[in-house]
GUVEXPA-97964 format. One line per field, with one value per residue (C-alpha): residue number from 1; residue in one letter; y, x, z. Coordinates in pm, whole numbers, always signed. Layout:
% residues N
num: [NUM ...]
residuo: [A ...]
v: [Y ...]
u: [X ...]
w: [Z ...]
END
This chain:
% residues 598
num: [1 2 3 4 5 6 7 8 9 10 11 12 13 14 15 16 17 18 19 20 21 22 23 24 25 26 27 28 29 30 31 32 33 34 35 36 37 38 39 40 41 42 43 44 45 46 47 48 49 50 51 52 53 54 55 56 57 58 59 60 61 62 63 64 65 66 67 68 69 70 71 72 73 74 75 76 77 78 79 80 81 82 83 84 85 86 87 88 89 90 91 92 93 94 95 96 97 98 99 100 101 102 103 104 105 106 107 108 109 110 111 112 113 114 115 116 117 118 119 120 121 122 123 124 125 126 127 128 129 130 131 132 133 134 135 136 137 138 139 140 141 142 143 144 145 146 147 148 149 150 151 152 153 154 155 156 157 158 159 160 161 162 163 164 165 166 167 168 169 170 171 172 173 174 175 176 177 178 179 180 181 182 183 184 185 186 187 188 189 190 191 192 193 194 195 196 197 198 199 200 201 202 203 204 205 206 207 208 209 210 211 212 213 214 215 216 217 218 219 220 221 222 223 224 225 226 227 228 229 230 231 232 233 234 235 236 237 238 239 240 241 242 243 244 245 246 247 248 249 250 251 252 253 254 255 256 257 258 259 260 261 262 263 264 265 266 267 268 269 270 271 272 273 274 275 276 277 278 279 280 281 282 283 284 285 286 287 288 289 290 291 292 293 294 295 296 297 298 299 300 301 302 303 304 305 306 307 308 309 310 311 312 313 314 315 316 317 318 319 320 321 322 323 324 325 326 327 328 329 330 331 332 333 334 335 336 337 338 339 340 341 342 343 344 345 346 347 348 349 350 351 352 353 354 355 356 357 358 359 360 361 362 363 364 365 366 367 368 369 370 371 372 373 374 375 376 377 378 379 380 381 382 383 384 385 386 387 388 389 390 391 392 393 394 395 396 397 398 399 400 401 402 403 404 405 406 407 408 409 410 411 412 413 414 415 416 417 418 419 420 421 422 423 424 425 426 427 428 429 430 431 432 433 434 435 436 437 438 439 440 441 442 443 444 445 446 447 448 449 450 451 452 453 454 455 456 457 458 459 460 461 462 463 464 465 466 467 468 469 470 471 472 473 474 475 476 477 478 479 480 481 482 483 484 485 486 487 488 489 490 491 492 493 494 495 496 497 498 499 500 501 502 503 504 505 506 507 508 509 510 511 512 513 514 515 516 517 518 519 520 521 522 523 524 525 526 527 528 529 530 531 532 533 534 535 536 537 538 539 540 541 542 543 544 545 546 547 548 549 550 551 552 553 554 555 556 557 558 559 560 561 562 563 564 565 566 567 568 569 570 571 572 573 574 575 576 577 578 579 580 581 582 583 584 585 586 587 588 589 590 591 592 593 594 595 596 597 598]
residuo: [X X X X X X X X X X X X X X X X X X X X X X X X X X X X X X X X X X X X X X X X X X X X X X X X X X X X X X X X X X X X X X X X X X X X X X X X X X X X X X X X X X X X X X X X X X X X X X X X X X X X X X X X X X X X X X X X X X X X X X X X X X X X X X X X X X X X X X X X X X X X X X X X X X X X X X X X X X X X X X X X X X X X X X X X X X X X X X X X X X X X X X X X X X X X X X X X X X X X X X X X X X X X X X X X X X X X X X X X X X X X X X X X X X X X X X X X X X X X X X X X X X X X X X X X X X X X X X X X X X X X X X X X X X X X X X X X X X X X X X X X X X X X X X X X X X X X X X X X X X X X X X X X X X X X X X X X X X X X X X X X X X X X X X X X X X X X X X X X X X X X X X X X X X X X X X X X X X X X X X X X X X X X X X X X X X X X X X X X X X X X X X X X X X X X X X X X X X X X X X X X X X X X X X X X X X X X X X X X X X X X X X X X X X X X X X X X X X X X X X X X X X X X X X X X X X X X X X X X X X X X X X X X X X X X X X X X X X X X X X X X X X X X X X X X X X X X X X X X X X X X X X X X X X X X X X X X X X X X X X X X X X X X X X X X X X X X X X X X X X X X X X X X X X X X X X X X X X X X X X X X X X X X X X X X X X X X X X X X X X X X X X X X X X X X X X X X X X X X X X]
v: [+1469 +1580 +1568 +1916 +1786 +1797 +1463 +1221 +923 +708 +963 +975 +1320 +1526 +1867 +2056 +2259 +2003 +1798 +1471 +1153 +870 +600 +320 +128 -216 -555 -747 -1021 -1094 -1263 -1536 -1494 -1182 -878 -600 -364 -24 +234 +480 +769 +715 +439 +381 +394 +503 +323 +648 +942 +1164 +1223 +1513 +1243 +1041 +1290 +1181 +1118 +757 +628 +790 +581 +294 +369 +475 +114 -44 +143 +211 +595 +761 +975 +977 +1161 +1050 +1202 +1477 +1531 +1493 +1375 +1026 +906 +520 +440 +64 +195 +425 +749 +1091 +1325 +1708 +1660 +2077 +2395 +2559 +2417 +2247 +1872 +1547 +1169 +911 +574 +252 +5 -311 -539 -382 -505 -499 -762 -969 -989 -734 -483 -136 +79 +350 +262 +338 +650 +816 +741 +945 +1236 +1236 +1184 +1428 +1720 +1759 +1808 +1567 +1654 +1778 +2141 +2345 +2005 +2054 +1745 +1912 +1846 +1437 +1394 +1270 +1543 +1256 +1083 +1315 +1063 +1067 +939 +667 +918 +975 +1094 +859 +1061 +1337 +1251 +1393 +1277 +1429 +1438 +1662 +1929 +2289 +2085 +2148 +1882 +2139 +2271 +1982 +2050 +1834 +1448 +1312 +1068 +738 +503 +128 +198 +576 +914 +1234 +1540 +1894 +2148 +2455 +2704 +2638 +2478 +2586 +2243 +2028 +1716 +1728 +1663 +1294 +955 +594 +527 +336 +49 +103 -223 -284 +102 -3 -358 -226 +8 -123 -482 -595 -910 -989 -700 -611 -515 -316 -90 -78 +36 +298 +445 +458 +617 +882 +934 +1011 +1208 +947 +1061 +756 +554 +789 +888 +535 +519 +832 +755 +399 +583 +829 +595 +173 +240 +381 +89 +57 -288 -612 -647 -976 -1234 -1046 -709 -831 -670 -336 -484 -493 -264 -247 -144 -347 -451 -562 -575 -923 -842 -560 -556 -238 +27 -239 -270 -317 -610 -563 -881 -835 -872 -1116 -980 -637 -608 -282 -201 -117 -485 -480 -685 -775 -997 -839 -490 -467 -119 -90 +186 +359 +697 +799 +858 +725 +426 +385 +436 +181 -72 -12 -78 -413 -550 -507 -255 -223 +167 +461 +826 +938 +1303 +1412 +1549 +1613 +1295 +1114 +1256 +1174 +821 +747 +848 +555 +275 +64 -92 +124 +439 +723 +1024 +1377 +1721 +1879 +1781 +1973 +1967 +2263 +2296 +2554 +2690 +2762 +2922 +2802 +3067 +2879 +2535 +2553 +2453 +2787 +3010 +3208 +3370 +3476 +3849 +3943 +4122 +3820 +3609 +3879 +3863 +3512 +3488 +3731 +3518 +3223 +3180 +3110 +3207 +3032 +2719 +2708 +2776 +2534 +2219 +2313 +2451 +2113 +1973 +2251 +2533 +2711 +2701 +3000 +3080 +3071 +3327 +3267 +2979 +2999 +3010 +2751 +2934 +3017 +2929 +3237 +3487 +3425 +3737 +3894 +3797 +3837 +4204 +4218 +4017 +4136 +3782 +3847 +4070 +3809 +3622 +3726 +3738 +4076 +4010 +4322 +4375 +4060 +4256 +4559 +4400 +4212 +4482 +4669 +4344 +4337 +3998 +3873 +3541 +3352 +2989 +2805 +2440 +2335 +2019 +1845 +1492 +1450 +1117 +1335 +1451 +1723 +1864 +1791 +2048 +2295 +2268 +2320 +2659 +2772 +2728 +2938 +3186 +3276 +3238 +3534 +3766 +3635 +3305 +3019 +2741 +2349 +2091 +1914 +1680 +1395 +1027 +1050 +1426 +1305 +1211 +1545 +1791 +2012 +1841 +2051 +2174 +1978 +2250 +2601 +2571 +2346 +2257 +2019 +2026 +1974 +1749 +1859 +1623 +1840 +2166 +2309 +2662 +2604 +2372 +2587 +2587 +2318 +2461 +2831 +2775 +2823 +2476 +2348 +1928 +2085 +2382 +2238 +2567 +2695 +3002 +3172 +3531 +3594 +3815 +3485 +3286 +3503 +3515 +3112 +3142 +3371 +3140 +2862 +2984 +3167 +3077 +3353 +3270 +3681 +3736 +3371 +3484 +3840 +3639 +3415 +3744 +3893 +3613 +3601 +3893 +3873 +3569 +3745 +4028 +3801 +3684 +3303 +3170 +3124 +2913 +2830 +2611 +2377 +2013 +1871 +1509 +1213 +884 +532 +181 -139 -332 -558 -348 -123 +115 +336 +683 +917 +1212 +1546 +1506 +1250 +969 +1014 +726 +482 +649 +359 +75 -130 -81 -143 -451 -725 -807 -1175 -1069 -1090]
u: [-34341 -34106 -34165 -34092 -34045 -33798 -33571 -33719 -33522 -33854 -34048 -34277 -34278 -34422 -34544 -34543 -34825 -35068 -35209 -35071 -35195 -35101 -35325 -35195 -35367 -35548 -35342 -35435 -35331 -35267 -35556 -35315 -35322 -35464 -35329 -35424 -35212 -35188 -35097 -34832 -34738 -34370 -34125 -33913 -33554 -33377 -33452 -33276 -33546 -33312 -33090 -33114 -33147 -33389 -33606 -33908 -34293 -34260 -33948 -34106 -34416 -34200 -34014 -34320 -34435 -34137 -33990 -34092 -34086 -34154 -34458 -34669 -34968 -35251 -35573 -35714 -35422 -35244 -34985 -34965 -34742 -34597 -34478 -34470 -34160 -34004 -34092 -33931 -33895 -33842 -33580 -33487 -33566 -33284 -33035 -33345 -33224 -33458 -33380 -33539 -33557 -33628 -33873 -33654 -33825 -33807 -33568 -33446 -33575 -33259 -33342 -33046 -33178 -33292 -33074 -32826 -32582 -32866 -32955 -32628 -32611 -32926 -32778 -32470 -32638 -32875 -32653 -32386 -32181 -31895 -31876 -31603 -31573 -31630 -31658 -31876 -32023 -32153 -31839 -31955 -32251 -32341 -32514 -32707 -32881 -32787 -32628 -32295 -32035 -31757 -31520 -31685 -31390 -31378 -31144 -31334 -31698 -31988 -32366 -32605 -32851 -33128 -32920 -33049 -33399 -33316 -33017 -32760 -32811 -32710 -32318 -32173 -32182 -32490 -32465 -32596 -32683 -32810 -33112 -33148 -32963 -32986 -32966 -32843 -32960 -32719 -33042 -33416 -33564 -33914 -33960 -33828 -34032 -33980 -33631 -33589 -33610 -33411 -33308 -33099 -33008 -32639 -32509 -32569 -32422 -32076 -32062 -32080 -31864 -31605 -31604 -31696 -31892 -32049 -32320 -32245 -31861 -32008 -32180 -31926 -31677 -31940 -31991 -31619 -31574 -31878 -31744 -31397 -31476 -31261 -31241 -31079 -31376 -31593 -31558 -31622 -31961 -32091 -32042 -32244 -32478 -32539 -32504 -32588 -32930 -33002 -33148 -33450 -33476 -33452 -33085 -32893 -32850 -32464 -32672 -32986 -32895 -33015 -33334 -33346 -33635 -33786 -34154 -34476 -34404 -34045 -33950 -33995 -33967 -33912 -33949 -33770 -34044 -34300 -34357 -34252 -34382 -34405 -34507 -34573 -34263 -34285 -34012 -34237 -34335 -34553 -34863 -34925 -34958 -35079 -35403 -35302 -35018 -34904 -34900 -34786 -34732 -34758 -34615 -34881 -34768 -35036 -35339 -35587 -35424 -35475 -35825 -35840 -35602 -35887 -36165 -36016 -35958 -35507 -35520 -35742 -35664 -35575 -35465 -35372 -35308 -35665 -35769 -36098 -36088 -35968 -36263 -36527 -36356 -36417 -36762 -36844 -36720 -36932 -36835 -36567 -36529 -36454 -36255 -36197 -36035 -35772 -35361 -35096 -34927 -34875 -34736 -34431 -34175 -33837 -33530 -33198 -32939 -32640 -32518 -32738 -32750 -32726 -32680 -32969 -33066 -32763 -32917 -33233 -33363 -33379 -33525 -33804 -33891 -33917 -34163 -34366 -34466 -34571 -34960 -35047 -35432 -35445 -35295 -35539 -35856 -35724 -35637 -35741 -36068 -36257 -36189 -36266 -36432 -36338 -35933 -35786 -35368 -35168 -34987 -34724 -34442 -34477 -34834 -35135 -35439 -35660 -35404 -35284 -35069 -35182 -35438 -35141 -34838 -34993 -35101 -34741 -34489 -34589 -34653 -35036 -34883 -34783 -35101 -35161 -34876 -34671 -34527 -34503 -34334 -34100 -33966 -33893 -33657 -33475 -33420 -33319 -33092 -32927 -33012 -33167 -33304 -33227 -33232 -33422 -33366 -33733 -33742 -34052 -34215 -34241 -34493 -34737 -34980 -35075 -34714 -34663 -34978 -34781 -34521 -34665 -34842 -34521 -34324 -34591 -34613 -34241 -34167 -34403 -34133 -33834 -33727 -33623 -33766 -33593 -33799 -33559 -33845 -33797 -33913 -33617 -33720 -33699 -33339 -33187 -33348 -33035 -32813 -32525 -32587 -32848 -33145 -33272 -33591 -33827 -34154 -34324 -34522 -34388 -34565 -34583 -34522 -34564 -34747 -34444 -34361 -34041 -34145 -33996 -33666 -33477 -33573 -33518 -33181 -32865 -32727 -33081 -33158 -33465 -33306 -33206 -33175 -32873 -33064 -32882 -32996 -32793 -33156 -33331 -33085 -33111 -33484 -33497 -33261 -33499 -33744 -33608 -33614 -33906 -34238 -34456 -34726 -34786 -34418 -34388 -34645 -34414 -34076 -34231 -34401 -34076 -33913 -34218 -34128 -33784 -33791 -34028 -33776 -33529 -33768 -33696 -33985 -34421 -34618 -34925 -35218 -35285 -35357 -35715 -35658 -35882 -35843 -36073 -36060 -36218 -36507 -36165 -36011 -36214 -36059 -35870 -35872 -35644 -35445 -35342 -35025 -34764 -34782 -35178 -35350 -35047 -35051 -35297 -35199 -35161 -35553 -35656 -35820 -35939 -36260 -36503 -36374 -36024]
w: [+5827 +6076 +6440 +6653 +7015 +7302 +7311 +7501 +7383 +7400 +7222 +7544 +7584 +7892 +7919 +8272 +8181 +8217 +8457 +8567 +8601 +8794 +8650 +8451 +8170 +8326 +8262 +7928 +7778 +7460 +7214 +7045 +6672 +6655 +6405 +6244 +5999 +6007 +5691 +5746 +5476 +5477 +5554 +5853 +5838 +6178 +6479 +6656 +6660 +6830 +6576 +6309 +6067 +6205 +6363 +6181 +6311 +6104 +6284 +6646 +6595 +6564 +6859 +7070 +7019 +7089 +7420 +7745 +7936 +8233 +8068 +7787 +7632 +7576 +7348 +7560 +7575 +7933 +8055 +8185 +8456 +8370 +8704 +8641 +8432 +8664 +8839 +8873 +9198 +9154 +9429 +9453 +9254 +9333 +9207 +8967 +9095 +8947 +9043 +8767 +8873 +8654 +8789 +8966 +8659 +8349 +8126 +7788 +7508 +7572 +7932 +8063 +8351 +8209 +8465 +8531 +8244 +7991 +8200 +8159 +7816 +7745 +7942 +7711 +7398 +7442 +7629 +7398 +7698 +7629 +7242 +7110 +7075 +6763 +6530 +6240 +6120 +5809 +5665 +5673 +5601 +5248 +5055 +4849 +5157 +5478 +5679 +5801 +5531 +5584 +5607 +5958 +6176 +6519 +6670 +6793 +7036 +6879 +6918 +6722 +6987 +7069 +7188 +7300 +7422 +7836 +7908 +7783 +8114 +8287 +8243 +8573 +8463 +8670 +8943 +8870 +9152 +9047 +8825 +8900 +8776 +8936 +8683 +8935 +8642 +8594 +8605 +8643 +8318 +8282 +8093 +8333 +8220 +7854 +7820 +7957 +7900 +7839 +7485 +7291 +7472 +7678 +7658 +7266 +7200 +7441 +7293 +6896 +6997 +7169 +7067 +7385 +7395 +7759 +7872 +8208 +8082 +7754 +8081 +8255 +8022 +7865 +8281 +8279 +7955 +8048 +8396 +8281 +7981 +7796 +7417 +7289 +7398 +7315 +6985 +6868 +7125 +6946 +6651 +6660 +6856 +6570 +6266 +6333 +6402 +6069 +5861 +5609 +5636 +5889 +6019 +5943 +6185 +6368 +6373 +6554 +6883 +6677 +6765 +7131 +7261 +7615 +7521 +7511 +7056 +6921 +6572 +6433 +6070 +5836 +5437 +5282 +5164 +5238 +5598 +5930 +6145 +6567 +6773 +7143 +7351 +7583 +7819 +7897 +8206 +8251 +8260 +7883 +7802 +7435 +7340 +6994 +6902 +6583 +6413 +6084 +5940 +5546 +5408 +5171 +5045 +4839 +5043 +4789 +4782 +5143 +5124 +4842 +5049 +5395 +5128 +5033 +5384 +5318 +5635 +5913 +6056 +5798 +5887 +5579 +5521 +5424 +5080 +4946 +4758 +5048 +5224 +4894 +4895 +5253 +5269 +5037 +5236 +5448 +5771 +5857 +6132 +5982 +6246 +6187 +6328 +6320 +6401 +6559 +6307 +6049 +5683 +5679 +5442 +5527 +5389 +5388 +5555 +5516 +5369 +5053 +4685 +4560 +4785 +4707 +5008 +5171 +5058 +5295 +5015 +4832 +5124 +5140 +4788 +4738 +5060 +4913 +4608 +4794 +4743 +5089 +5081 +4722 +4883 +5157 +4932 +4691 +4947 +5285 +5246 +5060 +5419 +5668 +5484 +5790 +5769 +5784 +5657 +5988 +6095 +6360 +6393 +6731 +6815 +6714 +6584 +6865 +7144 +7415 +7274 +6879 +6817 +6964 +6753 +6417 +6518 +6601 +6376 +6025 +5858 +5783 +5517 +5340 +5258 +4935 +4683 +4598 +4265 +4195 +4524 +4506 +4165 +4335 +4566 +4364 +4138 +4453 +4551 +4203 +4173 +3840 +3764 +4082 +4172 +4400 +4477 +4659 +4877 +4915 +4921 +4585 +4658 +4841 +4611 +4796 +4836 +4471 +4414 +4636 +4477 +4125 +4271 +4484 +4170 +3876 +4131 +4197 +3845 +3784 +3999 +3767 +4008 +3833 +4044 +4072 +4133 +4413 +4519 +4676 +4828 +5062 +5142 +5534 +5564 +5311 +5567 +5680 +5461 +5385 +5016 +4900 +4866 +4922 +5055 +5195 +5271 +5533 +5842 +6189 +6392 +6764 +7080 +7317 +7449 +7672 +7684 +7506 +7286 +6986 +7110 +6933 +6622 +6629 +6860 +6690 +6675 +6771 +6667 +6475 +6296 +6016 +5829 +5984 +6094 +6415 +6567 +6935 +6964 +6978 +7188 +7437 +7422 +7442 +7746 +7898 +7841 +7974 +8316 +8284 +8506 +8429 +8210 +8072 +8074 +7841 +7626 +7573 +7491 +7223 +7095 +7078 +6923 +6642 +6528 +6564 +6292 +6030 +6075 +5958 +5681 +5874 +5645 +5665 +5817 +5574 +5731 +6030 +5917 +5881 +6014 +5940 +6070 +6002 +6053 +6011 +6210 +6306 +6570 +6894 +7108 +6815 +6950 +6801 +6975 +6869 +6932 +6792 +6784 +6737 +6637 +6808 +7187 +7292 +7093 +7365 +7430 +7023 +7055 +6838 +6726 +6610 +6291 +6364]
END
């Protein structure tokens, strides 16, 4: 599962739509000996969330966890001031001007001062300001894996951050002052409070980097290098940032800096496609204190097998993606809470308009006739509607069933039309197209069982108009999104972190950290930029509309259904309440707390 979301390096992410909240979790203290382990559906393997690569709801969990922010969500959901981390001060709207300021105690896990160093490294990661103009990194990046190759040039400054998400904006290098930054926006940005937050760890990025052993001259030497827009240092700075944080299992003893984290859990140990072990840090000093010592976090991919491993007392809290047998199996087990609803999260399909295996659906025609053989309503009757007899397809990529502005779009952007299949149809324009037999590479998680069932109906159906389907599934489906060549189309559900206006920016955007199908319409740019400055909540409603239809016009892809969501855990652990929003069932870990039983 990927995670749609603005780049908030902790993965804290805000949303100026709703209310704030000053209040702080109460101080705890840790019960000695206690832990509990959690399953998770996929492994972890980047410690760097804001990356194309690692832009994945498993390693943002992990993250969340481990790092402190400004914000965070919690389940109603709202957002949550952490001022024993820092606070923020809308300091002028015009220009938009916002001062962030880190706490005087909170520090890193090696005991150096989270402060202005690590700041302005966020700002440059995530602006794309200082990177080097027109430099295509598809032409490095392993089509096998998706990561950047060896052959990684270090000559040129490029940081794969979460670019187009609001920093863009902020084109004059901010002024850092101690342990604060103060971002002077180039235009209002409606989102204001999404876009920020302290990530990777300055000092580890500038000593990696630059070979520079003592702390406090690995920040210095990264200000300098930020400050004076100094390529030579930082091509190598961007390039670490991008890449050494990719790893799948504990570091050796020269890498363990990778591990230093600021947030109430640190990694302690880390068994590749087992688990991942996170012990209370004791050099945290917020207010999220956690309860419980230790979380380990199996990774279970096959949601049976997670109910099976909660039934035997192996893991104490479950969310695994939720199945009618899940649901059957669940039901039968004693002493454990069982949670449902529904996620914001939602199961999409999306064509590939450049960079793919084939090279398939360059030709609209084509990209209309393939869409109109995928059995949405047959996918929803068939593996949605077991768990809410109520689900309905969805309808918009913009708009969650039910929310402001969704009756409206599907009146409007023509994707209701494509609920039942058209084979018939699909024919017709491939005739039309001149195309005969075509190929399509699918990606997928080929160990999800219910994505292996999509994939199976997906693949009869279009076969039916004359395409000649490829299984491309994959285990490692995560890290081959946007890959350069690797696949056709793919399907997966974003998760969402946030409910701001322009929330669907980085994805739709040309060049966006989320569009990893190399779709681009100047239409919908310009409709993005519109609605990044854009305040009024009728005339918001209108752009997204617009830029709804604009992408079925383009025949971007189809949504198909929202996510049931089911979480349950043992008589071990209180206080598990999930969220809608990622990182659901982790947002309060700090308040799980252990039972007698424990």
């Amino acid at each position: 599962m990927r995670i749609s979301r603005f780049a908030a390096a902790t993965a804290t992410i805000a949303a100026s739509a709703l209310v704030l909240s000053a209040c702080a979790a109460p101080q705890s203290e840790v019960v000695e000996g206690s832990s509990i382990t959690v399953a998770w559906n996929q492994p972890f393997y980047s410690y760097n969330s804001n990356t194309s690569f690692g832009n994945a709801t498993a390693n943002a969990n992990i993250v969340y966890l481990t790092s402190g922010g400004f914000n965070y969500y919690n389940n109603v959901p709202e957002l949550v001031k952490d001022e024993s981390f820092g606070t923020y001060e809308l300091v002028s709207e015009d220009p938009l001007t916002v001062k962030y300021t880190v706490a005087d105690d909170v520090q890193w896990s090696d005991g150096t001062a989270v402060d202005g160093a690590d700041l302005l490294l966020a700002w440059a990661a995530n602006s794309g300001v200082l990177n080097t103009p027109d430099f295509d990194p598809g032409e490095f990046t392993d089509p096998e894996t998706g990561e950047f190759t060896d052959e990684y040039p270090t000559d040129v400054v490029y940081f794969d951050g979460a670019i187009g998400a609001g920093l863009q904006l902020v084109t004059e290098t901010p002024v850092i002052d101690g342990r604060s930054i103060t971002l002077v926006y180039d235009e209002f940005f409606v989102d204001w409070e999404l876009v920020f937050g302290v990530g990777l760890p300055a000092h580890v990025v500038a000593q990696r980097a630059l070979d520079i052993e003592d702390a406090a001259e690995a920040k210095t030497a990264l200000i300098e290098a930020i400050q004076n827009n100094d390529a030579a240092a930082l091509a190598p700075i961007s390039s670490t940032w991008n890449s050494d944080w990719n790893f799948t299992e504990l570091p050796a003893e020269e890498d363990a800096n990778l591990l230093v984290v600021n947030g109430p859990y640190q990694i302690t140990d880390f068994v590749a496609d087992q688990s991942i072990t996170l012990t209370a840090n004791p050099n945290y000093r917020g207010d999220n204190l956690p309860n419980i010592e230790e979380i380990t976090i199996r990774f279970i991919t096959d949601p049976l097998a997670a109910v099976q491993a909660l039934a035997n007392g192996e893991v104490d809290i479950i969310s695994p993606q939720a199945t009618a047998d899940v649901a059957d199996a669940l039901a039968a087990l004693d002493g454990v809470t069982v949670l449902s609803g529904e996620e914001a999260v939602y199961e999409h399909i999306d064509l590939q308009f450049a960079e793919s295996k084939n090279g398939t659906f360059d030709d609209p025609l084509v990209r209309e006739a393939f869409l109109k053989t995928i059995p949405r309503q047959q996918i929803v009757d068939t593996l949605i509607k077991p768990l809410n007899p109520e689900a309905e397809v969805r309808n918009s990529q913009i708009f969650i069933p039910g929310a402001d502005g969704y009756d409206e779009t599907v009146a409007n952007n023509g994707m209701d039309a494509f609920t039942e299949v058209d084979i018939e149809g699909a024919k017709a324009l491939l005739a039309e197209a001149g195309v005969t037999a075509p190929d399509v590479c699918i990606l997928y998680a080929s160990n999800n069982p219910r994505r292996v069932n999509e994939f199976a109906l997906i693949q009869a159906s279009a076969a039916e108009a004359g395409f000649v389907v490829e299984d491309c599934g994959s285990p490692e489906w995560g890290g081959l999104l946007g890959t350069p060549g690797a696949y056709d189309a793919v399907f997966f559900g974003w998760q969402s972190t946030s409910l701001g206006v322009t929330n669907s920016s980085p994805t739709f955007r040309t060049g966006g950290i989320n569009n990893l199908n190399y779709y681009s319409n100047p239409e919908v740019d310009a409709l993005l930029d519109e609605l990044d400055v854009t305040l009024d909540v009728e005339r918001q409603i209108e752009i997204q509309v617009e830029i709804d239809k604009l992408l079925m016009d383009d025949f971007y892809g189809l949504t198909i259904f929202q996510f049931p969501a089911v979480t349950a855990f043992s008589d071990r652990v209180t206080n598990v309440e999930p969220g809608p929003l990622s990182p659901t069932i982790f947002w309060n870990a700090w308040d799980w707390e252990p039972t007698e039983s424990n």
